[in-house]
PyMOL Python script that loads the backbone (N, CA, C, O; Angstrom):
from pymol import cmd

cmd.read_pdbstr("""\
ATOM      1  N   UNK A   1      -3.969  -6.222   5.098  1.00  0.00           N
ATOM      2  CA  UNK A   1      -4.614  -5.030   5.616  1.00  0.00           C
ATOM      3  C   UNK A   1      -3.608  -3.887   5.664  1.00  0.00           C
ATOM      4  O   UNK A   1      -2.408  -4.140   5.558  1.00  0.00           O
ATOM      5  N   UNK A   2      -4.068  -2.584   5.827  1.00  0.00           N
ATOM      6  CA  UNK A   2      -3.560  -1.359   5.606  1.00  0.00           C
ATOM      7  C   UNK A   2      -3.799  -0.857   6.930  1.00  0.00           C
ATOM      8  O   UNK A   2      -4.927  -0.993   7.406  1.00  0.00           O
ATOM      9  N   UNK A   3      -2.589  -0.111   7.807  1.00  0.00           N
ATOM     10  CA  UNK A   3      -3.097   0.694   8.776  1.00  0.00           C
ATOM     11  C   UNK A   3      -2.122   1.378   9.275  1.00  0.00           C
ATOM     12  O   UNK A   3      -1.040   1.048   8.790  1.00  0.00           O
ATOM     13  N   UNK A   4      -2.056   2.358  10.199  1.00  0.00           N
ATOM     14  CA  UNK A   4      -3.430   3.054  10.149  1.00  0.00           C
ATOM     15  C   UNK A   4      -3.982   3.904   9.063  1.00  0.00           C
ATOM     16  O   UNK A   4      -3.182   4.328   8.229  1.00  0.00           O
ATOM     17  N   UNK A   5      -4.861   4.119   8.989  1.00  0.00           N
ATOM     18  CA  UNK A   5      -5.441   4.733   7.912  1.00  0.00           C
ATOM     19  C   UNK A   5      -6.725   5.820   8.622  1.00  0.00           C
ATOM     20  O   UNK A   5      -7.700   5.441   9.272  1.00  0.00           O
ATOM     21  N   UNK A   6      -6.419   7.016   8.318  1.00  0.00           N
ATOM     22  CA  UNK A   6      -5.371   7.897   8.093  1.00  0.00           C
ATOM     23  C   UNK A   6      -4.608   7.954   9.016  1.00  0.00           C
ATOM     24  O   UNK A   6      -4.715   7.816  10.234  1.00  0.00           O
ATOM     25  N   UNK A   7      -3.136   8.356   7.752  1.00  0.00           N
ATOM     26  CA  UNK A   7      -1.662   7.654   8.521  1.00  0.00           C
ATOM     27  C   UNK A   7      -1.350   9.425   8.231  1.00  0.00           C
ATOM     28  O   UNK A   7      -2.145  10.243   7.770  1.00  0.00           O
ATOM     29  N   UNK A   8       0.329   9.689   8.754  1.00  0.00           N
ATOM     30  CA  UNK A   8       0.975  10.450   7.988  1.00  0.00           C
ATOM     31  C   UNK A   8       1.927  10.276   7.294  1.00  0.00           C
ATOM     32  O   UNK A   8       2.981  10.891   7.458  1.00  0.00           O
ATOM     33  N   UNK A   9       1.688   9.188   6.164  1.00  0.00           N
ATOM     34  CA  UNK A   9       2.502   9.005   5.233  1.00  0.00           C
ATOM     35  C   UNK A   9       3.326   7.753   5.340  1.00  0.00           C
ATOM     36  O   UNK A   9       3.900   7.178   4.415  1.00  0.00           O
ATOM     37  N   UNK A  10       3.294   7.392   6.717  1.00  0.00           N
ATOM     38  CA  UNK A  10       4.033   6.299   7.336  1.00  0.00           C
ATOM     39  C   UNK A  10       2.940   4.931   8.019  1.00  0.00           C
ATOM     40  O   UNK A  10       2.323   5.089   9.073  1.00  0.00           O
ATOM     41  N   UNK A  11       2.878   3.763   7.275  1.00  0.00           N
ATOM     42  CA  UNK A  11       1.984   2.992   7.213  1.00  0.00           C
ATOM     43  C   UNK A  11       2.110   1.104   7.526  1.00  0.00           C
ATOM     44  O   UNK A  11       3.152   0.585   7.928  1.00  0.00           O
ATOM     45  N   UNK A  12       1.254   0.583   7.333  1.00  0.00           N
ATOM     46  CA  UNK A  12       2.122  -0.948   7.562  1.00  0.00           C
ATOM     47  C   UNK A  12       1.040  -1.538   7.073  1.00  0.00           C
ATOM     48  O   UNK A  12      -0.107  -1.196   7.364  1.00  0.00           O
ATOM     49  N   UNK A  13       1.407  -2.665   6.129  1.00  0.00           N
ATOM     50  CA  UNK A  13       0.715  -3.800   5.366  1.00  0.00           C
ATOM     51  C   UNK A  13       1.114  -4.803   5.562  1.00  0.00           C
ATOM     52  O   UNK A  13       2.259  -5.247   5.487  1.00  0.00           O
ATOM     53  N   UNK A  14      -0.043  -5.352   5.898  1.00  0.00           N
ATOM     54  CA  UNK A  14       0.276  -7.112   6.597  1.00  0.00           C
ATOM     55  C   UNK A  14      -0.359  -7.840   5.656  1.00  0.00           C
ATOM     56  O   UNK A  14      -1.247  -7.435   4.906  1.00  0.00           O
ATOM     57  N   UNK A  15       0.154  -9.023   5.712  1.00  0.00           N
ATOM     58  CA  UNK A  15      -0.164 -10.122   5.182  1.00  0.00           C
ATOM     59  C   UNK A  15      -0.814 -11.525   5.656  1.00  0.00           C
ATOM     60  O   UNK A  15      -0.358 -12.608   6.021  1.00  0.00           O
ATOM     61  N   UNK A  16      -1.662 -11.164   5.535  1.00  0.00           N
ATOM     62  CA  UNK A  16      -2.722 -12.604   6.471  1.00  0.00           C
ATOM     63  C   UNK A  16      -2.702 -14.149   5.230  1.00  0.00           C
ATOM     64  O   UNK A  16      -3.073 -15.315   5.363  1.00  0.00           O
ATOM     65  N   UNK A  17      -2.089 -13.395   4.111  1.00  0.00           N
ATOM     66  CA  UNK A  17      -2.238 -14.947   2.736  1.00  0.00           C
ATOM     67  C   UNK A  17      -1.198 -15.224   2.952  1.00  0.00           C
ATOM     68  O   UNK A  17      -0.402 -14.583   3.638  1.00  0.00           O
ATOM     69  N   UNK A  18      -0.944 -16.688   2.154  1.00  0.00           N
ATOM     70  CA  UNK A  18      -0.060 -17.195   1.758  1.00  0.00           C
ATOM     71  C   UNK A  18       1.027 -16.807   0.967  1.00  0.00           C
ATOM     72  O   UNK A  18       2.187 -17.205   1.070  1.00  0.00           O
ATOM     73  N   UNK A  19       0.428 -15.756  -0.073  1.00  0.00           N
ATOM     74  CA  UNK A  19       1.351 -14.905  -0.701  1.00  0.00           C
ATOM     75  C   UNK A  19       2.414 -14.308  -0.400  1.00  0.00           C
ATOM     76  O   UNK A  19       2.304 -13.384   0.407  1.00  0.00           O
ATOM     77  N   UNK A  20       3.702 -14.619  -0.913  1.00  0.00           N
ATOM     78  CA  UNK A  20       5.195 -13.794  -0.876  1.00  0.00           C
ATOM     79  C   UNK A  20       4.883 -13.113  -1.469  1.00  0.00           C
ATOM     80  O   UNK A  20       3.869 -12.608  -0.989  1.00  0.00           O
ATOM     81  N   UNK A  21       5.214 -12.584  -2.604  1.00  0.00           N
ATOM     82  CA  UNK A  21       5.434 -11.482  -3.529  1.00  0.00           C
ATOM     83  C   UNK A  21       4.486 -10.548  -3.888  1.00  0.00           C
ATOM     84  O   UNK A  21       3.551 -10.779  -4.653  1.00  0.00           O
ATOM     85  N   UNK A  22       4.752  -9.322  -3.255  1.00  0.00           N
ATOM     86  CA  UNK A  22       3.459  -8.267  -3.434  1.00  0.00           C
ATOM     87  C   UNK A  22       3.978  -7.521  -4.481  1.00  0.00           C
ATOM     88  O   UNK A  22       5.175  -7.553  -4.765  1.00  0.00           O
ATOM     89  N   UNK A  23       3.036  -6.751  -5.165  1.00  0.00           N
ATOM     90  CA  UNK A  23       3.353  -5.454  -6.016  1.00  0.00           C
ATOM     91  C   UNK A  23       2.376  -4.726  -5.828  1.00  0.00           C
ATOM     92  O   UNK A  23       1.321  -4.959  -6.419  1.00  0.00           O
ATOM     93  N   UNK A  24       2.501  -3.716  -4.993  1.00  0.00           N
ATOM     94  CA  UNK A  24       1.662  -2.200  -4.864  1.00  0.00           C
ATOM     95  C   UNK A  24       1.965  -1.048  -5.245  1.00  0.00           C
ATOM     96  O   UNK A  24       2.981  -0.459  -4.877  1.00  0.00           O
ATOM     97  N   UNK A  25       1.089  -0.584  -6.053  1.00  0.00           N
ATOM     98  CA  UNK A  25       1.223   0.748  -6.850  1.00  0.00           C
ATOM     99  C   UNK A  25       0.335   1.927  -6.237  1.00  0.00           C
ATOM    100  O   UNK A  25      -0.713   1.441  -5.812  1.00  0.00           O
ATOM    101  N   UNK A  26       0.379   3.012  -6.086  1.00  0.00           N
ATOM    102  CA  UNK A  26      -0.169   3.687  -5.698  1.00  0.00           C
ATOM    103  C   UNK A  26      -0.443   5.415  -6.621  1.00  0.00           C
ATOM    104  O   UNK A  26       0.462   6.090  -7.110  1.00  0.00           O
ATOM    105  N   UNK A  27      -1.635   5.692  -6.624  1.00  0.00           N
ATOM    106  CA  UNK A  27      -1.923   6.988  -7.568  1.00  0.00           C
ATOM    107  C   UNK A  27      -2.840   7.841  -6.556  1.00  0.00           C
ATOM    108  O   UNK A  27      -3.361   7.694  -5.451  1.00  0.00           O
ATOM    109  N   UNK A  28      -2.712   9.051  -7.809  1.00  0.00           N
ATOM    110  CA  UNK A  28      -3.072  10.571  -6.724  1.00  0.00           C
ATOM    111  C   UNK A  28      -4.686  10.342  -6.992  1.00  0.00           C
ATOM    112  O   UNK A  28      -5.228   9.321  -7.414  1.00  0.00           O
ATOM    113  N   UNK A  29      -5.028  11.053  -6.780  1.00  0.00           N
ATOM    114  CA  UNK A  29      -6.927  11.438  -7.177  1.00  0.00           C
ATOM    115  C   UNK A  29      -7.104  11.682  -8.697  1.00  0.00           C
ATOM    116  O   UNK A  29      -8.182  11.587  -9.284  1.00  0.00           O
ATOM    117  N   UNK A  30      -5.763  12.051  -9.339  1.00  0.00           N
ATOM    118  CA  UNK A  30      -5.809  12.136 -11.116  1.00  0.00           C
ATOM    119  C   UNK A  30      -5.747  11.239 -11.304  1.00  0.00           C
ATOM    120  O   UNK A  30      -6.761  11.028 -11.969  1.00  0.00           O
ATOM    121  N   UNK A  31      -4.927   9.830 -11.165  1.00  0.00           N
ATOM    122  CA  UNK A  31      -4.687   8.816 -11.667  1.00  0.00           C
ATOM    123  C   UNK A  31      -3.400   8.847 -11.870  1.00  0.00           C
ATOM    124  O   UNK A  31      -2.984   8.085 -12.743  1.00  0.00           O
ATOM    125  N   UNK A  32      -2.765   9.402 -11.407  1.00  0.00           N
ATOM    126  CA  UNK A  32      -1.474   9.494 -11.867  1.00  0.00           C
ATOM    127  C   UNK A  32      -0.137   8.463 -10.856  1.00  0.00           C
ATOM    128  O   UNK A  32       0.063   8.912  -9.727  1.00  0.00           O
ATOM    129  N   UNK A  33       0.250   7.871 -11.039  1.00  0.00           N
ATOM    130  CA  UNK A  33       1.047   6.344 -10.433  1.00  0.00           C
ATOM    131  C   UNK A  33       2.005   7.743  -9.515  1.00  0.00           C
ATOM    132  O   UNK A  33       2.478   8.651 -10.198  1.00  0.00           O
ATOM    133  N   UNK A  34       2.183   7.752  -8.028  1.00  0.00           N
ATOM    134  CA  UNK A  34       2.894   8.422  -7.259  1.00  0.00           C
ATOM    135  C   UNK A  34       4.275   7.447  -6.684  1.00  0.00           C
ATOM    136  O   UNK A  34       5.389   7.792  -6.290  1.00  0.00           O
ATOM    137  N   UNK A  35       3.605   6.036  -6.848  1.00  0.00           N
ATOM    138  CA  UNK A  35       5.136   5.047  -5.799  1.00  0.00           C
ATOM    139  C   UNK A  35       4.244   3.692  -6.414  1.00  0.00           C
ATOM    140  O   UNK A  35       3.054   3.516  -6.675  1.00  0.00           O
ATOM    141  N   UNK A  36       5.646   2.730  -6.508  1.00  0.00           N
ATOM    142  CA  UNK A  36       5.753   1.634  -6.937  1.00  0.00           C
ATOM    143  C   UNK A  36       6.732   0.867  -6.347  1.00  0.00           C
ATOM    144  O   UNK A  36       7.897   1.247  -6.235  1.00  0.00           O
ATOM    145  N   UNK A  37       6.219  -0.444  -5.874  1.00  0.00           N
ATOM    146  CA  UNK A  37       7.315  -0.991  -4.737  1.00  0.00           C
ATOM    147  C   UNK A  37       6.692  -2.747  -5.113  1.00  0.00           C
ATOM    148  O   UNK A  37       5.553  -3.192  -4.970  1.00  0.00           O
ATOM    149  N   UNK A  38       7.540  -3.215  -5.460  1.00  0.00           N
ATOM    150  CA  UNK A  38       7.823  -4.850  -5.352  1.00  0.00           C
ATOM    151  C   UNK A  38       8.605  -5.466  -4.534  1.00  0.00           C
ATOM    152  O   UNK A  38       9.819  -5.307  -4.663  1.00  0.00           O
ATOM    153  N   UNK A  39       7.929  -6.570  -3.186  1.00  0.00           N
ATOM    154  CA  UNK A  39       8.633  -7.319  -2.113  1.00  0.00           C
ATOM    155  C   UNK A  39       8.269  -8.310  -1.543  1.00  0.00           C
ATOM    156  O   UNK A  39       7.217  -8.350  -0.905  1.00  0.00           O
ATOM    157  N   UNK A  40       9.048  -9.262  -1.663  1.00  0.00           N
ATOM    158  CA  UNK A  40       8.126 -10.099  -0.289  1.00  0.00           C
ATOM    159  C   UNK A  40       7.952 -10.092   0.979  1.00  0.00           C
ATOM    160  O   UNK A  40       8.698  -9.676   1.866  1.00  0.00           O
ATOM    161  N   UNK A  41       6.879 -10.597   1.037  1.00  0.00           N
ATOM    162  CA  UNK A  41       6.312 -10.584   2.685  1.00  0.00           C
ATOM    163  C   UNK A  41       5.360 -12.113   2.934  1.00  0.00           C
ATOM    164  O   UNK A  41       4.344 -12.617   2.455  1.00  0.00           O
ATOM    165  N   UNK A  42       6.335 -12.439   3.929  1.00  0.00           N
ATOM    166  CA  UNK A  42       5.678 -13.842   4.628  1.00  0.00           C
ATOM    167  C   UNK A  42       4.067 -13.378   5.479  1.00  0.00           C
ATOM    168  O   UNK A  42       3.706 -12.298   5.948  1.00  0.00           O
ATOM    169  N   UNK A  43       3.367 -14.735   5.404  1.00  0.00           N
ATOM    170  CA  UNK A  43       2.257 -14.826   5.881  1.00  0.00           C
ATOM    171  C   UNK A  43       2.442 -14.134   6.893  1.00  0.00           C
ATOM    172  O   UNK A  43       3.641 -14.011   7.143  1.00  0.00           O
ATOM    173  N   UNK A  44       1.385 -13.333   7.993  1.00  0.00           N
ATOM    174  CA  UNK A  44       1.800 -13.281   9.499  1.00  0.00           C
ATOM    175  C   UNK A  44       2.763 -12.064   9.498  1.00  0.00           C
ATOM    176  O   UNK A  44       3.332 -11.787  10.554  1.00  0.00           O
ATOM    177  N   UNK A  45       2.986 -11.315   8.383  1.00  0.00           N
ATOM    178  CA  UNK A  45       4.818 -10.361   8.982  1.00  0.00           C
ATOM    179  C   UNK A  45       3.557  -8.998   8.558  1.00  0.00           C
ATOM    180  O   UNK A  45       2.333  -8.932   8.451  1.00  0.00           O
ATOM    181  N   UNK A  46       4.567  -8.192   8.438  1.00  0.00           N
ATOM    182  CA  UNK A  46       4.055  -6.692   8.401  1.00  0.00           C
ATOM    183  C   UNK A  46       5.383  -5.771   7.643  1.00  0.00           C
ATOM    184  O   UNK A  46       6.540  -6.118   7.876  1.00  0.00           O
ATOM    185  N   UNK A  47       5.143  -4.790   6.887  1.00  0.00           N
ATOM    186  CA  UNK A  47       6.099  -4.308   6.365  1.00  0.00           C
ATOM    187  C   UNK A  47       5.517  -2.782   6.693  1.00  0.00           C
ATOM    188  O   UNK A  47       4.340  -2.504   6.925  1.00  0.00           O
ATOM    189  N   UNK A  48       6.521  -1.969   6.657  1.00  0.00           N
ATOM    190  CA  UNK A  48       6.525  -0.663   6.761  1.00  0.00           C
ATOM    191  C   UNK A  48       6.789   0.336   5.773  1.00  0.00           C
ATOM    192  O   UNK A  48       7.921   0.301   5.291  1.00  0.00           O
ATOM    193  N   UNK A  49       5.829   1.414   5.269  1.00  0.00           N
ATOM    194  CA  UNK A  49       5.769   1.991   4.071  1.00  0.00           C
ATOM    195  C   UNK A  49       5.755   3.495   4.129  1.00  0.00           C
ATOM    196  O   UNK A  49       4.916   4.231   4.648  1.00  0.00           O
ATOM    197  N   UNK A  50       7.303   3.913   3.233  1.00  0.00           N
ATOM    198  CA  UNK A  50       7.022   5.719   4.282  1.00  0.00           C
ATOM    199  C   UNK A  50       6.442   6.377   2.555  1.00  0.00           C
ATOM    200  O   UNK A  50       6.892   6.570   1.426  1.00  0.00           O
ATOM    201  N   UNK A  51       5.741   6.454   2.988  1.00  0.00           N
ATOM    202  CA  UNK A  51       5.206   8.030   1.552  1.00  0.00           C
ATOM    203  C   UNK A  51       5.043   9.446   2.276  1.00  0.00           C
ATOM    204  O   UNK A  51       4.060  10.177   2.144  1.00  0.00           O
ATOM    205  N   UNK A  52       6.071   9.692   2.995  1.00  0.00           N
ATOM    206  CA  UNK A  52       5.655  11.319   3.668  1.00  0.00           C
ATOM    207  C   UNK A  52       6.186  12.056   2.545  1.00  0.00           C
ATOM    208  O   UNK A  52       5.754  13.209   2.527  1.00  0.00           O
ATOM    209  N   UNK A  53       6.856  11.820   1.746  1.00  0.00           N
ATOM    210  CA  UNK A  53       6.968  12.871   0.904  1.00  0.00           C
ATOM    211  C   UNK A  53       6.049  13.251  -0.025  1.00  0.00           C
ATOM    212  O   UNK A  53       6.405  14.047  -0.894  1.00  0.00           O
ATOM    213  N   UNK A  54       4.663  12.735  -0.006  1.00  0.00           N
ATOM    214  CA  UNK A  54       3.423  12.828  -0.333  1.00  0.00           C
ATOM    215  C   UNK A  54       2.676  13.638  -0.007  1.00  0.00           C
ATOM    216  O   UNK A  54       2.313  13.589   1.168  1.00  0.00           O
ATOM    217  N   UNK A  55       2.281  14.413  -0.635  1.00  0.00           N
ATOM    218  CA  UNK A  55       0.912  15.542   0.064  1.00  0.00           C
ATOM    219  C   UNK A  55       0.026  14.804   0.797  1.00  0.00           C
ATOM    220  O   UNK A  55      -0.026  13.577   0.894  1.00  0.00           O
ATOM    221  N   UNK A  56      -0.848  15.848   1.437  1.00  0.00           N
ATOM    222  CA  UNK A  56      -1.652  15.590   2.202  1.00  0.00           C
ATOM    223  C   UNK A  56      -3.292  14.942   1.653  1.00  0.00           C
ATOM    224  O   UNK A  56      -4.169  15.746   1.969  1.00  0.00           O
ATOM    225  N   UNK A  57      -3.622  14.208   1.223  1.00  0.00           N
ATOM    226  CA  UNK A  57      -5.110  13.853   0.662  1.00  0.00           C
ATOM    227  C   UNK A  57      -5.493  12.571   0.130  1.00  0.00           C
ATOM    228  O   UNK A  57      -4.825  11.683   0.660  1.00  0.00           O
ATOM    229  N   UNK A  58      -6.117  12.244  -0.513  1.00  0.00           N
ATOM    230  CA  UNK A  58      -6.889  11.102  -0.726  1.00  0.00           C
ATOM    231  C   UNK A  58      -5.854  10.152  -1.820  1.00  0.00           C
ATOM    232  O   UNK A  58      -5.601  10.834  -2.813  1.00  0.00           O
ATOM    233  N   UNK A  59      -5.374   9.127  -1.864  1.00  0.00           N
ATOM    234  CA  UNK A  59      -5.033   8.114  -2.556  1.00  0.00           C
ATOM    235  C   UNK A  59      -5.292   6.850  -2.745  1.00  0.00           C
ATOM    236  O   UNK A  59      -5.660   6.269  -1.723  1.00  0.00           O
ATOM    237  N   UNK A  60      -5.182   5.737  -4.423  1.00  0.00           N
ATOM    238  CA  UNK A  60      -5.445   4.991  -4.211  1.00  0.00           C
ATOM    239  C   UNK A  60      -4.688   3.945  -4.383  1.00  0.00           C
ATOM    240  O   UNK A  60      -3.970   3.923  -5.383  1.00  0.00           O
ATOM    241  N   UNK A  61      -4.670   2.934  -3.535  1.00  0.00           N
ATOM    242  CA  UNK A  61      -3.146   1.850  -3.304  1.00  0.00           C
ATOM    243  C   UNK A  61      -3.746   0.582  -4.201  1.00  0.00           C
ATOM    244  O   UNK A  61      -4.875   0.255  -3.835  1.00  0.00           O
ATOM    245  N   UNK A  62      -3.275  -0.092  -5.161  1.00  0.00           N
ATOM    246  CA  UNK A  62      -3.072  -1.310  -6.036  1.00  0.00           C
ATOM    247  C   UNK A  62      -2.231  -2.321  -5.058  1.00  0.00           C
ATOM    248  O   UNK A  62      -1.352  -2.063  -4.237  1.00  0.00           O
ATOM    249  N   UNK A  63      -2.724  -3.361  -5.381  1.00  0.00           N
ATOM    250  CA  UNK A  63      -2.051  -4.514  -4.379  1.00  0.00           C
ATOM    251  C   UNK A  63      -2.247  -5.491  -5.453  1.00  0.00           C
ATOM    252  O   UNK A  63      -3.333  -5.589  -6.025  1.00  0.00           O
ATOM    253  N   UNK A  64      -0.837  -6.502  -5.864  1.00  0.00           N
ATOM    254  CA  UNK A  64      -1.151  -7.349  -7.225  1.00  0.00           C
ATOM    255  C   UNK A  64      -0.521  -8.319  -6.286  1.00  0.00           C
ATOM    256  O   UNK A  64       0.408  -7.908  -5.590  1.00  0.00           O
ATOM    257  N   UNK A  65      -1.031  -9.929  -6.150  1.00  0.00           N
ATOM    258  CA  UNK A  65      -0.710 -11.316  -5.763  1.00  0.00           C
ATOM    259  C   UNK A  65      -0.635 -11.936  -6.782  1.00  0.00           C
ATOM    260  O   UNK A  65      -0.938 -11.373  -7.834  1.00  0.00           O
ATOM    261  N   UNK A  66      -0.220 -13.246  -6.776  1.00  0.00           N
ATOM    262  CA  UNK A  66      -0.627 -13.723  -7.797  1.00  0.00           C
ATOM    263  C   UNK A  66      -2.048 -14.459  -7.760  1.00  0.00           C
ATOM    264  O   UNK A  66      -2.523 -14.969  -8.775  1.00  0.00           O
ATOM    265  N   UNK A  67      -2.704 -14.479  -6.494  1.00  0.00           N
ATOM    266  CA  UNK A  67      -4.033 -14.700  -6.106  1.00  0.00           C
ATOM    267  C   UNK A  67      -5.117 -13.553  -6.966  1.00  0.00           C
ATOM    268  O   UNK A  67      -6.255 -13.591  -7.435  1.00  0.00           O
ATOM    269  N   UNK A  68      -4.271 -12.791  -6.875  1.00  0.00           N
ATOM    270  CA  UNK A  68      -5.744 -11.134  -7.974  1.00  0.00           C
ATOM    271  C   UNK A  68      -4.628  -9.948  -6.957  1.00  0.00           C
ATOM    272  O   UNK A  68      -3.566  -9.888  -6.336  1.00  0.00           O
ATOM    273  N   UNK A  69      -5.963  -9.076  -7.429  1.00  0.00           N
ATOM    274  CA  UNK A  69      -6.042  -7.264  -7.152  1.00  0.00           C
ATOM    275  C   UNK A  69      -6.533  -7.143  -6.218  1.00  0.00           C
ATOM    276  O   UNK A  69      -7.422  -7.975  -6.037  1.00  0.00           O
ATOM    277  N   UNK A  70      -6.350  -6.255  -5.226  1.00  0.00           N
ATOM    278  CA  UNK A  70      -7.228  -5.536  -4.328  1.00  0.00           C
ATOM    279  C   UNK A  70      -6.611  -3.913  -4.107  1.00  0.00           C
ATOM    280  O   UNK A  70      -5.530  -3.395  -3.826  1.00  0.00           O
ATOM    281  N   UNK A  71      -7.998  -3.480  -4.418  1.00  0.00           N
ATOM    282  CA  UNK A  71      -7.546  -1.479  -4.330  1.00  0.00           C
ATOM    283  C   UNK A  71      -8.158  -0.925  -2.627  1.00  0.00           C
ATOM    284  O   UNK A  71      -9.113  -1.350  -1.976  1.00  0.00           O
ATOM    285  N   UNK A  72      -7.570  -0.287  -2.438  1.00  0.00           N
ATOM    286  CA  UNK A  72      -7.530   0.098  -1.121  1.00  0.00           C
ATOM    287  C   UNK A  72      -7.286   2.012  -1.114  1.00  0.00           C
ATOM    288  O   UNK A  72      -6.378   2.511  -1.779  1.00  0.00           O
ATOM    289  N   UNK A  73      -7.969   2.622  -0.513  1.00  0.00           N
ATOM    290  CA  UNK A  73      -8.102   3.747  -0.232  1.00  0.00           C
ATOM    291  C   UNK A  73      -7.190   4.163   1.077  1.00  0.00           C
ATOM    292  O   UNK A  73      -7.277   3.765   2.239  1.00  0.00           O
ATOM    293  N   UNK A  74      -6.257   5.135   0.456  1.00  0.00           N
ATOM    294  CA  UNK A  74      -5.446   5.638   1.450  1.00  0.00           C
ATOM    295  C   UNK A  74      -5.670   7.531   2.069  1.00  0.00           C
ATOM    296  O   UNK A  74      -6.095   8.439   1.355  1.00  0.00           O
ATOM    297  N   UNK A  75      -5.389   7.617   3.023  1.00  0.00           N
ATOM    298  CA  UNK A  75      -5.733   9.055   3.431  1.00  0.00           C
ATOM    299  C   UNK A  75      -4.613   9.124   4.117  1.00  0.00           C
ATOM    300  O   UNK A  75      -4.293   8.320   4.992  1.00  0.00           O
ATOM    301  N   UNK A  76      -3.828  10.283   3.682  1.00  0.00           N
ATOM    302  CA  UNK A  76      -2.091  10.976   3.966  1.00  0.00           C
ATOM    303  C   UNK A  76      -2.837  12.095   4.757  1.00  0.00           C
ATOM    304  O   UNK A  76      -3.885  12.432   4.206  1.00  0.00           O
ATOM    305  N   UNK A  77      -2.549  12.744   5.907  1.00  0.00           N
ATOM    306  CA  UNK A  77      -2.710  13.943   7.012  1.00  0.00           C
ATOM    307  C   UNK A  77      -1.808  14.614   6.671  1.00  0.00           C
ATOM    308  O   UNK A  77      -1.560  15.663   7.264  1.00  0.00           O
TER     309      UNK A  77
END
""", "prot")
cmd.dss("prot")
cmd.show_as("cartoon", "prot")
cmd.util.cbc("prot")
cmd.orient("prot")
């Protein structure tokens, strides 16, 4: 999960799977890839994610497991 949402730029993704190794990509409203970050994260933990150097508006976050994809809608204040 993603939260809070809407953040200002400064965010936290937890991990409720089994999955270590995340890869989340993130793009503007063009499509255009803004941040790219590969890490692990244990079941149960939480990691902290600063994009304030990001404008203010609508984005969309890529999350790759080796379980699949999940896209997630982000909103920067």
């Amino acid at each position: 999960s993603i939260y809070p949402n809407p953040n200002n730029g400064c965010f936290f993704i937890a991990n409720s799977d089994n999955e270590d190794t995340i890869e989340m990509s993130v793009f503007n409203i063009q499509g255009k890839s803004v941040y790219n970050s590969t890490f692990n994260l244990s079941s149960g933990k939480t990691k902290l994610i600063f994009l304030n150097e990001l404008n203010s508006g609508m984005y969309l976050m890529l999350i790759n497991t080796k379980k699949g994809s999940s896209y997630h809608n982000i909103i920067i204040k």
